[in-house]
C-alpha positions in Angstrom: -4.3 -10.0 -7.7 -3.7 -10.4 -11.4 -5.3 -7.5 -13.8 -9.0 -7.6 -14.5 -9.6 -10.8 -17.6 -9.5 -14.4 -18.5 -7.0 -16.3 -17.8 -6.3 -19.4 -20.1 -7.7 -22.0 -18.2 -11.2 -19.3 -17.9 -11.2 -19.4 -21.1 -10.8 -23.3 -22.0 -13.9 -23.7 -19.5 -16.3 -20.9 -21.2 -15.4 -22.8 -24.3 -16.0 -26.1 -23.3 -19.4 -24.5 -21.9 -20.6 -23.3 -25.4 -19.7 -26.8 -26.7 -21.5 -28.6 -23.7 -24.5 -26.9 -24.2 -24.3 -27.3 -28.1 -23.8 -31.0 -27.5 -26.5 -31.2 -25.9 -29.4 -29.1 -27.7 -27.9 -31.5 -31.0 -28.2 -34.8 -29.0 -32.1 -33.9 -28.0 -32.9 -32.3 -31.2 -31.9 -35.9 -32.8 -31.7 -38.5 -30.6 -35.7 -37.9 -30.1 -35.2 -39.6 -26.4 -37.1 -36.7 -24.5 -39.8 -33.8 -25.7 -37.2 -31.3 -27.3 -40.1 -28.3 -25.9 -39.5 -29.1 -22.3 -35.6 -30.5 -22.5 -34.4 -27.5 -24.6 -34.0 -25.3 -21.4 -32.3 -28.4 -19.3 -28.7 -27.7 -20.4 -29.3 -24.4 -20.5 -30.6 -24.1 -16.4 -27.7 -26.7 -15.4 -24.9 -24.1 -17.0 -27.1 -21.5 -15.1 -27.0 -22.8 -11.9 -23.6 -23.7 -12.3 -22.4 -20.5 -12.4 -24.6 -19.0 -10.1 -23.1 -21.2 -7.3 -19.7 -20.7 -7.8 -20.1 -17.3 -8.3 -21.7 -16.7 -5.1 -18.8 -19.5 -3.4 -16.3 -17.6 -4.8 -17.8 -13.7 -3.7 -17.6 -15.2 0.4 -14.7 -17.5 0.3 -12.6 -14.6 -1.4 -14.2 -11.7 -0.9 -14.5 -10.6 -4.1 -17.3 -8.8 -5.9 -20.6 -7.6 -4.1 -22.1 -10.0 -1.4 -25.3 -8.4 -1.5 -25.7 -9.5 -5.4 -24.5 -13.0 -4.8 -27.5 -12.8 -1.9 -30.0 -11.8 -4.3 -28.6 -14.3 -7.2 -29.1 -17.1 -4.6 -33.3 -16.8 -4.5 -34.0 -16.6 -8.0 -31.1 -19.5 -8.3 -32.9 -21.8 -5.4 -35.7 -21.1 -7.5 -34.6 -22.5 -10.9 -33.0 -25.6 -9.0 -36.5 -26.0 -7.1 -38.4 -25.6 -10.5 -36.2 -28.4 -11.6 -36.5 -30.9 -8.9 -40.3 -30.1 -9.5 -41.1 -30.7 -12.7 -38.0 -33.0 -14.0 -37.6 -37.0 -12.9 -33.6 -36.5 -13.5 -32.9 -33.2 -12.7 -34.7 -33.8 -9.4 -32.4 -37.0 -9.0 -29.4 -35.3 -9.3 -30.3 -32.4 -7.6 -31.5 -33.7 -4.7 -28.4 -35.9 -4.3 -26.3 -32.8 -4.2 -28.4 -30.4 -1.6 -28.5 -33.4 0.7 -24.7 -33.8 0.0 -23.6 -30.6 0.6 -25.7 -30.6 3.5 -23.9 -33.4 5.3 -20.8 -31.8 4.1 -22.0 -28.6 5.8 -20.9 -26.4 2.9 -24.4 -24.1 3.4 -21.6 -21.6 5.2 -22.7 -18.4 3.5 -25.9 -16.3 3.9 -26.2 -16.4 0.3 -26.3 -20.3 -0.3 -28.4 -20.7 3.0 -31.0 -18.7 1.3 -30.4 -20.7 -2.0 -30.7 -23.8 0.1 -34.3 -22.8 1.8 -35.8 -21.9 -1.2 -34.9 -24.7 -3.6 -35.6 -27.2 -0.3 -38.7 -25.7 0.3 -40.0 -26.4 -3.0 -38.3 -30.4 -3.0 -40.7 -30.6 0.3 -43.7 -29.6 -1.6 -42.7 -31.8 -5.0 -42.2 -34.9 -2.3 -45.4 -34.6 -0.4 -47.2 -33.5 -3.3 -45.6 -37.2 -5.0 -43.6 -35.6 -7.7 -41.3 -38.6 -9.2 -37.4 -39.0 -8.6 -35.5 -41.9 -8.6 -34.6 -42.3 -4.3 -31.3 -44.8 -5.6 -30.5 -42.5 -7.9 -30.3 -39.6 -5.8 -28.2 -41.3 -2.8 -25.8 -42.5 -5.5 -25.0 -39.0 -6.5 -25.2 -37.6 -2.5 -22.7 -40.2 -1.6 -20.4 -39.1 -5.2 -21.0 -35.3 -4.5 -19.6 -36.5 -0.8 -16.5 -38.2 -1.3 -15.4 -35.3 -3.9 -16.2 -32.6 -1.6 -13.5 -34.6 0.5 -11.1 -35.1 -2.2 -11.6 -31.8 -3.8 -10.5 -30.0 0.2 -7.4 -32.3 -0.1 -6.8 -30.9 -3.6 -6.8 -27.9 -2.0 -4.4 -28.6 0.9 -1.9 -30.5 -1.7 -1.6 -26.9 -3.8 0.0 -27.5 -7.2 0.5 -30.7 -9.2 -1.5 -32.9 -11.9 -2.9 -35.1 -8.9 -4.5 -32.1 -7.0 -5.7 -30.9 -10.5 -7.8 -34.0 -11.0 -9.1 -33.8 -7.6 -10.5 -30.4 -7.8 -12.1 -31.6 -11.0 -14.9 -33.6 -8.7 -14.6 -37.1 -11.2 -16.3 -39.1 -8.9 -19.5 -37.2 -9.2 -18.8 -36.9 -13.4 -18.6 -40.9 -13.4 -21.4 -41.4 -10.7 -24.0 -39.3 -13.4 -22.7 -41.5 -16.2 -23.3 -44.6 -14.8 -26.9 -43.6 -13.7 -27.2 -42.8 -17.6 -25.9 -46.3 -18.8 -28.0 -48.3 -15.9 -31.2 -45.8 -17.0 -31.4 -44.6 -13.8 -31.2 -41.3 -15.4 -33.3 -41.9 -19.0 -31.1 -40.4 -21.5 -27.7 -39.0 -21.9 -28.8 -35.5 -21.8 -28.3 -35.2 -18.1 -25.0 -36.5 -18.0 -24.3 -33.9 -20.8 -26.0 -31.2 -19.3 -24.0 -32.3 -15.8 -20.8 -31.4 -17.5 -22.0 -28.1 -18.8 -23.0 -27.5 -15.1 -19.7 -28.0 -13.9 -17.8 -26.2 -16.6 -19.7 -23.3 -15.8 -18.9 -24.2 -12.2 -15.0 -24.2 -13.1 -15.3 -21.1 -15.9 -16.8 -19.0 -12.8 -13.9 -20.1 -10.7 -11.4 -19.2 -13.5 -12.3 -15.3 -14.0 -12.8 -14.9 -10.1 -9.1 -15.6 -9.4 -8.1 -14.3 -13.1 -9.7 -11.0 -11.8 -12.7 -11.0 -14.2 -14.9 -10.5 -11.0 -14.6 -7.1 -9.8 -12.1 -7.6 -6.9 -13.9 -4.9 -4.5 -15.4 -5.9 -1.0 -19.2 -5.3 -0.4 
């Protein structure tokens, strides 16, 4: 393993993170489209989550770190993305789309992200029976996106190095899926595309320090 740090690429992605979620606090402090008060936190609990669910990938998947954190991360973490699905139209859209997707694509392999998963589920139950809104197109467009670049992002993976497995990794489908639910106003404003690619730079930034050794490389 390399020495403890941030590589270059971990370092690109925490930047582009800070800019994301600058980008977007400007665009709802100006644009007026949504009640600054309650969109404020948005970009800020997509980065979060983000993170969190890499983190607690990359912990199992490379045995890095402490599993018994990345458990305990994964409630709390369930809890924000449930709190979203709850009390947000869009972010319940796109989050929705993506536990369904990752369901299908049976990537709940962990004990960590199985907890995540009954927590935040639990609480999409209660915000669909109790006839919280969320757009039902919406959120099979991005379950079908998040899908299909699961699929491409594995093949990334088996094709190693190169600029094609690269892009793969990046999961474009699902970046292009969120923008056109933000031109067709699926999704009402341009904040949650935004915030989407703060969520998956933090995603990506994660991913960077794990395998640049910036997560403690220790088993549990």
């Amino acid at each position: 393993m390399k020495s403890r740090g941030w590589n270059r690429r971990a370092k690109w992605y925490f930047s582009l993170t800070i800019l994301l979620i600058s980008i977007s606090w400007t665009y709802t402090w100006f644009s007026k489209e949504v009640p600054f008060h309650h969109h404020l936190l948005i970009p800020f609990a997509f980065v979060t989550l983000g993170m969190a669910i890499k983190y607690g990938d990359q912990v199992f998947d490379l045995n890095i770190g402490s599993k018994r954190k990345a458990t305990l991360l994964s409630v709390p973490a369930g809890a924000l993305m449930g709190a979203l699905i709850f009390l947000d139209e869009g972010s319940a859209t796109i989050f929705i789309g993506l536990l369904l997707a990752l369901l299908i694509a049976s990537k709940y392999d962990n004990l960590a992200f199985q907890l995540g998963f009954v927590v935040a589920g639990t609480i999409t139950v209660l915000a669909v029976v109790n006839g919280n809104p969320f757009h039902g197109v919406g959120a099979m467009v991005v379950m079908l996106a998040a899908f299909t670049d699961e699929v491409l992002s594995d093949r990334g993976d088996r094709m190693g190095q190169g600029r094609m497995a690269a892009v793969l990794k990046e999961r474009p489908v699902l970046k292009v899926a969120v923008l056109l639910l933000c031109v067709l106003s699926i999704l009402p404003t341009y904040l949650y595309f935004i915030s989407f690619l703060g969520f998956d730079m933090g995603y990506s930034f994660v991913e960077q320090i794990s395998l640049s050794g910036g997560i403690g490389h220790r088993k549990a």
